[in-house]
N, C-alpha and C positions, 0 to 999 in steps of 0.2 A: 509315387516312387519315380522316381531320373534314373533313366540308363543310360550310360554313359560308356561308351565303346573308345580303347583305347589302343593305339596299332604304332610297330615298329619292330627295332629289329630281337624280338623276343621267342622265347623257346629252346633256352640252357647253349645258345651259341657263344655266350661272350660273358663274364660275370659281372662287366660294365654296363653293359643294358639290363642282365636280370638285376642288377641293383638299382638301377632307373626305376624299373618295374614294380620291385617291393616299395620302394619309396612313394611312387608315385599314386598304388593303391592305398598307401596309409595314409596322406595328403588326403585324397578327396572323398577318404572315408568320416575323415577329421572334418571334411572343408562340408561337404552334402550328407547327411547322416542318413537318411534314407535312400540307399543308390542304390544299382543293379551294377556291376562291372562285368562289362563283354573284354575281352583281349582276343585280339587278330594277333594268333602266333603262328610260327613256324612249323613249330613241334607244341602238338596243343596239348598230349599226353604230359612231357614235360612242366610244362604250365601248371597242368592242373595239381599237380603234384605238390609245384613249390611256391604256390602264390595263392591267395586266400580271394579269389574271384570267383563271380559267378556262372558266368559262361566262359567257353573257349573256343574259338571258329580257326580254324586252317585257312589264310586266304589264298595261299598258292597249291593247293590241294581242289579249290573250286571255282570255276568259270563263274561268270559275272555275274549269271541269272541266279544263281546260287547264293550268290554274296549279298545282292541289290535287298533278300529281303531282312537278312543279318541288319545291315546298315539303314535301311528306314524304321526299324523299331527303335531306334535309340531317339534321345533326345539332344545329343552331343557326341559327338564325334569328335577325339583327341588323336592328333598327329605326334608324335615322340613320345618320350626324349631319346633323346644321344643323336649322335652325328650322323643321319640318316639319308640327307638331300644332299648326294654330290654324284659326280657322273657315272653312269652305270646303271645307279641303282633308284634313283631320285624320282623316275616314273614309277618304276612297281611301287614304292613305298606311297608315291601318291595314289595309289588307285581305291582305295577304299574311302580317300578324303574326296577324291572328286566324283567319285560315284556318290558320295553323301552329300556333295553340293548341287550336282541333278536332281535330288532329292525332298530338295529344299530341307536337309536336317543341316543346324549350325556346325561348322569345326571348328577347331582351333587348336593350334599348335601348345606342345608341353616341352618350353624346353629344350628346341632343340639344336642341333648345331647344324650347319651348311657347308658345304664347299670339300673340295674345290668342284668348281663347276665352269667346264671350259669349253663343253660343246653347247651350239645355238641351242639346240631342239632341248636339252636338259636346262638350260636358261629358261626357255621359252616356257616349258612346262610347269617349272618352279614359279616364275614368277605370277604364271596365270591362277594356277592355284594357291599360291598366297594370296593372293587380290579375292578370291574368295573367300576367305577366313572372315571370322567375327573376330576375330583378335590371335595376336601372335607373340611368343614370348619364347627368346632363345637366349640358351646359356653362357652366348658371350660375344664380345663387341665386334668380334671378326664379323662374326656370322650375320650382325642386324650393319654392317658396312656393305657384304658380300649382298641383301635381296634389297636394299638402296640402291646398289650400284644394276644389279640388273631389273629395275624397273617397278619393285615393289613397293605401291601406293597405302596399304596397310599401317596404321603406328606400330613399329616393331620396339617391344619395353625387353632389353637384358633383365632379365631375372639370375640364376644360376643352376647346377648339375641338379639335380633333384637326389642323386644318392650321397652330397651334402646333410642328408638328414637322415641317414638312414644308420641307427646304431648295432655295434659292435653282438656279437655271441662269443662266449671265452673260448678260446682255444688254450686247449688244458695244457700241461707238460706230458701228460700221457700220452695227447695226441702228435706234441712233436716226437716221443718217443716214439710211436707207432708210424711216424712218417719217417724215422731214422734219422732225425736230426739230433745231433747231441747237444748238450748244455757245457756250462763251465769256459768258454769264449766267448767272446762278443760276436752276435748273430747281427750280419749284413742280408737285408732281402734284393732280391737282384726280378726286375722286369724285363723281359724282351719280348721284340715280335719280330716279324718277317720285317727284311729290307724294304722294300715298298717305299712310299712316301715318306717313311721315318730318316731315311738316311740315305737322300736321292745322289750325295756326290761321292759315296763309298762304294766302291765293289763288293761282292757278297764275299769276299776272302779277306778284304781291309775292316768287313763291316764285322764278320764276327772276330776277327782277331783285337778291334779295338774294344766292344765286350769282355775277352776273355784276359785280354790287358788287366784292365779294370778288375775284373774277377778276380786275377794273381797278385795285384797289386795290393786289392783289400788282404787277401790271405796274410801277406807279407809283411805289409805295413803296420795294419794294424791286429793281427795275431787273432783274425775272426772267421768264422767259417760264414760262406756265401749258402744260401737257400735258391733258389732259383722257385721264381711262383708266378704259373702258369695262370693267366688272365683268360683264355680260351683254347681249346685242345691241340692246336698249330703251334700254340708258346712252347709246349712240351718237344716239340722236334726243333725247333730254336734253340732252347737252353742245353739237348745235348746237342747242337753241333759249334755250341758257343765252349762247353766242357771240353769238348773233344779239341781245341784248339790251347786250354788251361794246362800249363804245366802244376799246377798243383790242385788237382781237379780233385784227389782226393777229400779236399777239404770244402768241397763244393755237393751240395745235396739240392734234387729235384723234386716239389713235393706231388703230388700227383694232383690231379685235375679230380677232385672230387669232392670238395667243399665249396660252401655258398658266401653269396658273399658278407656278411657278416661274421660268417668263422673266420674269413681273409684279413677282413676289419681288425677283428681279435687278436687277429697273426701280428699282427702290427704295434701291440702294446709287447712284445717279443722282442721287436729288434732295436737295436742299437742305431740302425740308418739304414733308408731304403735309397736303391737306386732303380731309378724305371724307367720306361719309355711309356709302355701305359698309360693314358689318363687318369683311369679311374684307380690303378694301383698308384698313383701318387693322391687321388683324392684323400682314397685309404689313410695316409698315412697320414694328409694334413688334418683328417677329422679326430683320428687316434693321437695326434702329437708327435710322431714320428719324426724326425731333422731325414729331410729328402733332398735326392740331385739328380736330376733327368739325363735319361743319354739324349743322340739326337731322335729331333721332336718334330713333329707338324703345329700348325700355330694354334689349333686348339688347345695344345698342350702351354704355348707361349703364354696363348692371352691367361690361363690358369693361374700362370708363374705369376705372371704381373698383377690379376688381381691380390695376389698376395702380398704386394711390393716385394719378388723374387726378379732379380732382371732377368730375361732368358738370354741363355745360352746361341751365337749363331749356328745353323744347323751343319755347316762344315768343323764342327769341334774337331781339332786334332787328339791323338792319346795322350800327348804329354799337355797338353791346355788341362784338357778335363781333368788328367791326375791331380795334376796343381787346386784346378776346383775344388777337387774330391778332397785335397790333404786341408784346404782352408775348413769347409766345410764338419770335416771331423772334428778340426780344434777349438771350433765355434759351435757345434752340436747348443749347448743352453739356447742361445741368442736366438738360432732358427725356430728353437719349440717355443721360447718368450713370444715369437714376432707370430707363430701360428695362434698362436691361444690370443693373442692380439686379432689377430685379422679373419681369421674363419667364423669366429660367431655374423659377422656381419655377411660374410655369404650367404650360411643357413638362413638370416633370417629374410634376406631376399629370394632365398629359393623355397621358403613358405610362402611368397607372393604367386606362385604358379600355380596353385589349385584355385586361389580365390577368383583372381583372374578370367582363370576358364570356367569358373561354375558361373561366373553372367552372362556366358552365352546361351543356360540351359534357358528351354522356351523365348528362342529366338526364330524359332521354326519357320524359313521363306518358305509359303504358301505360295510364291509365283514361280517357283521351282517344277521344271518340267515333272 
């Protein structure tokens, strides 16, 4: 039996990463049939809950000596997915890969994304531990430009999302009714998150008024009631302070932070047109058929667009540019869902290339490993 230890930013923080997760455990259950899966979560109670692994270890609950013998029982050690390696945070996330390359146990990356990465010592550390890898595989061409550019000798192959493959559970009409969403209008889903790098040339008073624009506008325009769908529990203090700026907020509904993401998925065969900031709620909707418009984005979200032959958007969109998007978009709705059902099968089936990938580095075992 391969055990195969898989680390990132998992343990019900984000429902982008726990959908990496599910994805990525049903990949290499597909890819290795006889495995063991360890997951290094957060929240390991979590995990074990909602993900069909074997083991579950806390690795910032435990000092090194603690972890060191987690990480030598494996036979593969996987780094991602999701956009894990950018400043800040890009060492702790390595620490479980580079204690398993002291180790002499093989990693290698699932997937994942990079950047921004603007301090040396977060460079430095990224690219040292890339160069460690038996192989590396990230889900988009920013990211294999970004560890080229600082120094990464590695072959880095674009693959794609891994929650690309990850299918739907129904979300009933009951349950919109239990979440107070009414029927009989055409249902708009609405993404947001914190200002942050999403929309570095707005003010937080420009930024949410240009959402709540947007919000009033669909109400208006097109005679639909907005959802607003919380990707991680911070969305939910976003969407009401983006309400709170809606003159017709009435016709605006928050659904609560307690569905996975497949029910989200679900959510998605629901609406009429999603508008996100989100990644993974735009994955959502391009795996569901969904016609989607992003507000402003960071470039993971860009290179997404493009692989879908969608141009992106620059990230200073003013409210009346994007209206104008929004109203083209509405009147073209067919076109977008033809050009998805066109172009997303060929993502999925490059992002079935990331389990296979990493299963030849199992017993690659460096024996010259302190």
């Amino acid at each position: 039996m391969a055990v195969i230890g898989i680390s990132g930013s998992y343990g019900g923080l984000n429902l982008g990463d726990e959908a990496i997760l599910t994805s990525a455990v049903e990949q290499l259950r597909a890819t290795v049939p006889d495995v063991e899966i360890v997951v290094f979560s957060r929240d390991a109670d979590h995990t074990r809950r909602h993900h069909a692994v074997d083991r579950v270890v806390n690795p910032r609950d435990a000092v090194r000596d603690e972890i060191t013998p987690e990480v030598e029982r494996l036979d593969l050690l996987l780094l991602g997915g999701g956009g894990i390696l950018y400043d800040a945070e890009a060492q702790t996330y390595l620490r479980e890969a580079v204690i398993a390359q002291q180790k002499g146990v093989p990693t290698h990356t699932f997937a994942i994304g990079v950047g921004p990465l603007k301090g040396q010592m977060e460079r430095n550390a990224v690219r040292d531990g890339m160069n460690r890898m038996a192989g590396i595989t990230v889900r988009e061409a920013s990211a294999k430009r970004l560890l080229e550019e600082i120094g990464v000798e590695v072959p880095v192959v674009v693959t794609a999302d891994p929650a690309l493959l990850l299918t739907p559970e129904p979300f009933t009409d009951a349950m919109l009714a239990e979440a107070g969403v009414p029927r009989g209008r055409p249902l708009v889903g609405m993404s947001v998150r914190e200002q942050g790098v999403a929309a570095p040339d707005l003010s937080e008073a420009a930024y949410h008024q240009l959402l709540a624009e947007a919000a009033d506008y669909i109400v208006e325009r097109y005679d639909a009631t907005v959802v607003f769908v919380p990707m991680e529990r911070a969305d939910v203090r976003e969407s009401h302070r983006v309400m709170g700026h809606m003159v017709r907020a009435e016709q605006a509904h928050l659904l609560p932070y307690a569905y996975t993401p497949r029910q989200v998925m679900g959510l998605m065969q629901h609406l009429d047109l999603a508008v996100g900031m989100r990644l993974h709620f735009m994955i959502f909707a391009a795996v569901a058929g969904t016609p989607f418009i992003s507000l402003p984005y960071a470039s993971k979200v860009a290179d997404f667009l493009t692989s879908l032959g969608i141009r992106p958007r620059p990230l200073s969109t003013t409210a009346g540019t994007f209206l104008a998007d929004l109203d083209r978009l509405w009147d073209h709705r067919t076109e977008q869902v033809a050009l998805l059902r066109e172009r997303v099968p060929g993502l999925q089936e490059r992002a079935r290339c990331t389990a296979a990938l990493a299963a030849r580095a199992i017993g690659t075992r460096d024996a010259r490993a302190a």
